[in-house]
N, C-alpha and C positions, 0 to 999 in steps of 0.2 A: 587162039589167043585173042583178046577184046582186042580193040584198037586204043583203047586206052583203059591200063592196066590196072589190077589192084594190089595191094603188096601189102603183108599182112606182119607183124612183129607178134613174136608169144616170148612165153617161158613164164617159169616161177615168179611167186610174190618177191620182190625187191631182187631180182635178176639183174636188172638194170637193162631193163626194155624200154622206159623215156627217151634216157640220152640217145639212144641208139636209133629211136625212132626219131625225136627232134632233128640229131646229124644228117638223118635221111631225107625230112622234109626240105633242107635249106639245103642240099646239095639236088635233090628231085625236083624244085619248085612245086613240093609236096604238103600239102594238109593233114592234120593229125585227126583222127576221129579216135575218141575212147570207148573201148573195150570192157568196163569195170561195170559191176553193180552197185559199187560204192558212189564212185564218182558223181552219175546221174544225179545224184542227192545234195541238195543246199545246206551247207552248214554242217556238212561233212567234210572237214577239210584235214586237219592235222591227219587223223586216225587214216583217212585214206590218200594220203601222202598229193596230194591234190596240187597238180602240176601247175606250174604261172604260164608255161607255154602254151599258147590257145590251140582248146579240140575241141571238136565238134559234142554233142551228148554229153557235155557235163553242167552241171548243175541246173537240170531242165526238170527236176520235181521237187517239191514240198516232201520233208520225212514223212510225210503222215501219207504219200500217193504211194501206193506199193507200184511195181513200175518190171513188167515180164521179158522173158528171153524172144515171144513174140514181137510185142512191143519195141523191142530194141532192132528188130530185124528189119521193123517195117522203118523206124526211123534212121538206121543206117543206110536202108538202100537210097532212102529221099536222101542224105548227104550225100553218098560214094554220086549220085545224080547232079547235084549243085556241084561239087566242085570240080567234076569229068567238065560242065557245059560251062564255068570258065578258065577251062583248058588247063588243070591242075591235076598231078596228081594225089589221088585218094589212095592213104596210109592206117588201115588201123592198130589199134596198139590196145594192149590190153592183157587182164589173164583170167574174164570169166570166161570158162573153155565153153560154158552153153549158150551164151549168147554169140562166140564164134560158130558151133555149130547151127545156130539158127536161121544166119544170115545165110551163113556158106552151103548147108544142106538141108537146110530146114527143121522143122519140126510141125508134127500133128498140134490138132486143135487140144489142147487139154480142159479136161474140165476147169472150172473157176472153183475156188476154194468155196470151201462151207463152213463158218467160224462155228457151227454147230458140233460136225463131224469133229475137225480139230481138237475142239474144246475138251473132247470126250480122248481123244488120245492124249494129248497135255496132262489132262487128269491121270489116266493109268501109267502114262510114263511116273508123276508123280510117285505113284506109289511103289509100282515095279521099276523104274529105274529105264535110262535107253538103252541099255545092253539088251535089256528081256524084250522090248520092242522091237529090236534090230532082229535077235530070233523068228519073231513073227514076223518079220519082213522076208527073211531068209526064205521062210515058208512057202509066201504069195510071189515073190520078185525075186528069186536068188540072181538075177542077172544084174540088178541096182543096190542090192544088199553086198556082192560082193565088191562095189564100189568105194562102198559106204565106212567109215569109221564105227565103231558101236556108240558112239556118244554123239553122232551127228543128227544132232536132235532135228535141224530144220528139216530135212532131207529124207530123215527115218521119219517124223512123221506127216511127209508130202506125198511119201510113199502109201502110206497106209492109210491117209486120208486119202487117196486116186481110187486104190483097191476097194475099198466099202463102198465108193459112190458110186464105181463103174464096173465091177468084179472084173475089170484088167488090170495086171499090172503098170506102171510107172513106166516101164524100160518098153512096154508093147508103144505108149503115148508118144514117145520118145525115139520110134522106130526111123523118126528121119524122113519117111513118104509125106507128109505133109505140104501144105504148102507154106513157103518164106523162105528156102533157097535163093541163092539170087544167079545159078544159073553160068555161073563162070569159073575159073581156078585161076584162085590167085597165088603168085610169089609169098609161099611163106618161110620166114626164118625166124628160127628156134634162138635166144640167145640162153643163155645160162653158165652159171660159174661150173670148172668140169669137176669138185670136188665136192661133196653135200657141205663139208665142214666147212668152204667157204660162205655156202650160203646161208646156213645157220646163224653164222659169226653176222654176217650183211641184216639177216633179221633182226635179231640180238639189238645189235649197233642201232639199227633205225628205229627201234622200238623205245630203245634209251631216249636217242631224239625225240621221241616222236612225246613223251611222258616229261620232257623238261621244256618244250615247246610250250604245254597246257593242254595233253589230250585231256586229262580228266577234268579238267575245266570244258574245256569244250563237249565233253559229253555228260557234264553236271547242266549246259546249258539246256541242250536238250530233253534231257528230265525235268526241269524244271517248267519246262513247259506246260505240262499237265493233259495235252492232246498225243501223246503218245507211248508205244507199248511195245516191251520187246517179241509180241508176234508181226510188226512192223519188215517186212524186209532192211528196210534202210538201220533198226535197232538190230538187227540180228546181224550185221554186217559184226566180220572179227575187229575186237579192239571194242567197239558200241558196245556187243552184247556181254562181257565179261564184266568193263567197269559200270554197266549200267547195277549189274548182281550186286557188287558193293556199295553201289548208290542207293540198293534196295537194303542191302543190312542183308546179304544173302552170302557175304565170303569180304575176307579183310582185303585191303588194298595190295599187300604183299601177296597174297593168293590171284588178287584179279589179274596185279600183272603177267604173274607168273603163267595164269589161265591164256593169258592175252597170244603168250611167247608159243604156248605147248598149240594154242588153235592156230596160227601164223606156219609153224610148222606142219602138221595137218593139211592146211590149205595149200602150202607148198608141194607136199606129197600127193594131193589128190591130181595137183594141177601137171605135175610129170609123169603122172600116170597116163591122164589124156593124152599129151603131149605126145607121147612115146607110141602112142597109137594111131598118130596122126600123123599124116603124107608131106611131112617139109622139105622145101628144096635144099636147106640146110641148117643143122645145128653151130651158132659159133660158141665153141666153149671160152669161157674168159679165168683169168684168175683173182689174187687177190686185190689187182688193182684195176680190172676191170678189162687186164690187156687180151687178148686175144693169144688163147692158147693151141688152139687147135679146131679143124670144122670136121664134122662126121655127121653122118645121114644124107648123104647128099646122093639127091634126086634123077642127077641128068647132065650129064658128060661138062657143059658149061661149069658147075658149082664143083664137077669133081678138080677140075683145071683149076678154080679158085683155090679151093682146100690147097692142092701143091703148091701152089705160089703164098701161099699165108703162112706155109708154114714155114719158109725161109724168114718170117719176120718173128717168128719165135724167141723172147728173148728183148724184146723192145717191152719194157712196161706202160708202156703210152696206152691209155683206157681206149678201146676199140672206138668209140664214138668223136674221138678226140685227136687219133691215129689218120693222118692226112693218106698216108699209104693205102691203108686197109681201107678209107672212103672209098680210095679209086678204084679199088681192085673191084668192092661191091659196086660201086656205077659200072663199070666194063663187065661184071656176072649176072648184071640184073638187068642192063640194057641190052644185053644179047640177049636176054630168058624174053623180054618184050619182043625183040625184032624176032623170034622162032629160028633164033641162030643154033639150033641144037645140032 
């Protein structure tokens, strides 16, 4: 164990991993570092729910800078560094699951994109559609194809733009041996509602928000710009790349949203896929009001003695992050996971 820890927050899109992480910073004398592809991006606010509690890596690019899971490794470990050397802890919070992978186990050098190659996939998608693409992914990569949604256009063709440039697969680049690990295991916990149907509804809801706030104004500003494109990372983020379609005359505003809700869920699903593949010291499931329903996946005799004692608060709607009890019990599971109280 470091001598001074790292402690890492996941789960699903609108899980309610901020609050949970904010309650942690101010009870840790902890710093939040963000986790998001979106975030990184200026003038990405509404659509990416863009928190007022200050973190680390958000709004450090121009839309128009594409900005990598490398890139994010190397600028996280310079934070998780500043704020250990003034004697703080470093908290991240987030749910790009490859930018957590890049920090935590690294990633190989991948090739750099070729807007040539691209272009040339783009085009046949065009014509044949991403399903029939996803096929020919299937083909070269069945190890990131079966990841993959068949309509996940970025992703289908990142894959098949790797494969023509480098005849390896995506998932070989991705094998983790690389260098940008950072070489330690941190305290992670899973939060998530324990029912899909509450999470769906928490989508839903924050999407409502999120379109009478002014996301499509705010993503009309963006178009309006005239220096950007949705092969943009920062356009292709969900929410961006659906109403940018309507901004194009490419699907009515009733379909964008609609597109906006069906990609949100997708991204939720891809994101607990990882998740579930992933070594946490604990899942806390919450309910509809955010309270703490129940902890399962747990790692290591400490978290398991948490989970029993949590569950006597079963029954208390008080939102986990907001629940003075459930603070204590995680300071008293997480400051023993620090001291090697196992």
């Amino acid at each position: 164990m470091a001598a001074s820890p790292l402690l890492c927050v996941m789960g699903p899109t609108a899980a309610g991993k901020t609050d949970l992480a904010i309650a942690l910073a101010q009870a840790f004398n902890g710093e939040l570092i963000s986790v998001d592809s979106a975030l990184v991006y200026r003038d990405l606010n509404i659509g990416a729910a863009k928190p007022e509690f200050p973190h680390h890596l958000i709004d450090i690019r121009d839309p128009s800078e594409p900005y990598s899971a490398m890139q994010f490794a190397r600028d996280a470990k310079a934070a998780i560094a500043d704020i250990r050397a003034r004697g703080r802890l470093p908290i991240l919070v987030g749910g790009t699951m490859l930018y957590f992978r890049a920090l935590l186990e690294g990633l190989d050098d991948m090739p750099a994109s070729d807007p040539g190659v691209r272009q040339k996939i783009e085009a046949e998608a065009a014509r044949k559609g991403w399903p029939a693409l996803h096929e020919q992914l299937q083909r070269v990569d069945p190890v990131l194809a079966a990841r993959l949604h068949p309509n996940h256009s970025q992703r289908i063709a990142r894959g098949l733009e790797v494969w023509q440039m480098t005849g390896k697969p995506l998932s070989h680049w991705q094998s983790g041996h690389g260098d940008g690990g950072i070489g330690e295991t941190p305290i992670s916990l899973v939060v998530c509602p324990k029912e899909r149907s509450v999470l769906h509804a928490r989508i839903a809801s924050r999407l409502e928000k999120m379109l009478r706030e002014g996301l499509l104004d705010e993503v009309r500003q963006l178009w309006q710009r005239g220096d950007l494109s949705p092969e943009l990372p920062a356009i292709r983020a969900v929410g961006y790349r659906q109403l940018w379609a309507f901004l194009e005359g490419e699907s009515s505003q009733t379909e964008a949203s609609q597109a906006v809700l069906f990609a949100t869920r997708q991204l939720a699903k891809r994101q607990l896929t990882w998740l579930r593949r992933w070594s946490a010291d604990a899942w806390l499931l919450t309910g509809e009001r955010g309270e703490l329903l129940d902890v399962t996946h747990v790692s290591a005799p400490i978290w398991r003695q948490f989970a029993v004692n949590s569950r006597l608060e079963v029954g208390d709607f008080t939102p986990l992050a907001d629940n003075k009890s459930m603070m204590a019990a995680l300071q008293v599971a997480i400051n023993a996971t620090y001291s090697g109280a196992l």
